[in-house]
C-alpha positions as CSV (number, residue, x, y, z in Angstrom):
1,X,5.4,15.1,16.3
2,X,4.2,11.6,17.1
3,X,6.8,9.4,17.6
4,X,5.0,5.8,16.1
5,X,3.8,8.3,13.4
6,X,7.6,8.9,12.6
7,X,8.7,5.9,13.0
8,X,6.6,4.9,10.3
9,X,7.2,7.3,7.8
10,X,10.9,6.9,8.3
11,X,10.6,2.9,8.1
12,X,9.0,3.3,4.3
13,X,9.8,6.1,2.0
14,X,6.5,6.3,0.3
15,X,3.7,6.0,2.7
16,X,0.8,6.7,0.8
17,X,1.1,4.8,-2.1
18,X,2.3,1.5,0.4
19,X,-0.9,2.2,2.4
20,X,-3.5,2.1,-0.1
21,X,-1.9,-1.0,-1.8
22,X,-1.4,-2.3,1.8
23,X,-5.1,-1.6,2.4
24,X,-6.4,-3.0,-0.9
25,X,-4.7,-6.1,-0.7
26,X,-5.9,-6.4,3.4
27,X,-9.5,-6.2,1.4
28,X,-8.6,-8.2,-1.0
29,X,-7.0,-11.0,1.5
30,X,-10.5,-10.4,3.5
31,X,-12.8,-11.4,1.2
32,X,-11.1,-14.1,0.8
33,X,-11.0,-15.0,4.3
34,X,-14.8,-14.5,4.5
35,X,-15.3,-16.6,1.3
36,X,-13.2,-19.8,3.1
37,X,-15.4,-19.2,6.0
38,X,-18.6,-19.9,3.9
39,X,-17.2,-22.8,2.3
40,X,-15.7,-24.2,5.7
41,X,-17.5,-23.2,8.4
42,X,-15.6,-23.6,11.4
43,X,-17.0,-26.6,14.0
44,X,-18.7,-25.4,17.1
């Protein structure tokens, strides 16, 4: 037993259903982030 790996699946009850929405949302919030950056490109 790993103990982060426990630690984890103790802190939320469901861990694969948070993890994909966790992960789709990181996607989601990535695009985003990407999108910003061609609008605004930061100054060099």
């Amino acid at each position: 037993m790993e103990p982060v790996h426990d630690m984890c699946s103790k802190d939320s009850g469901s861990e694969e259903p948070d993890g994909t929405t966790a992960a789709a949302a990181l996607a989601a919030e990535y695009e985003q982030f990407l999108l910003d950056i061609e609008e605004q490109p930061l100054p060099s």
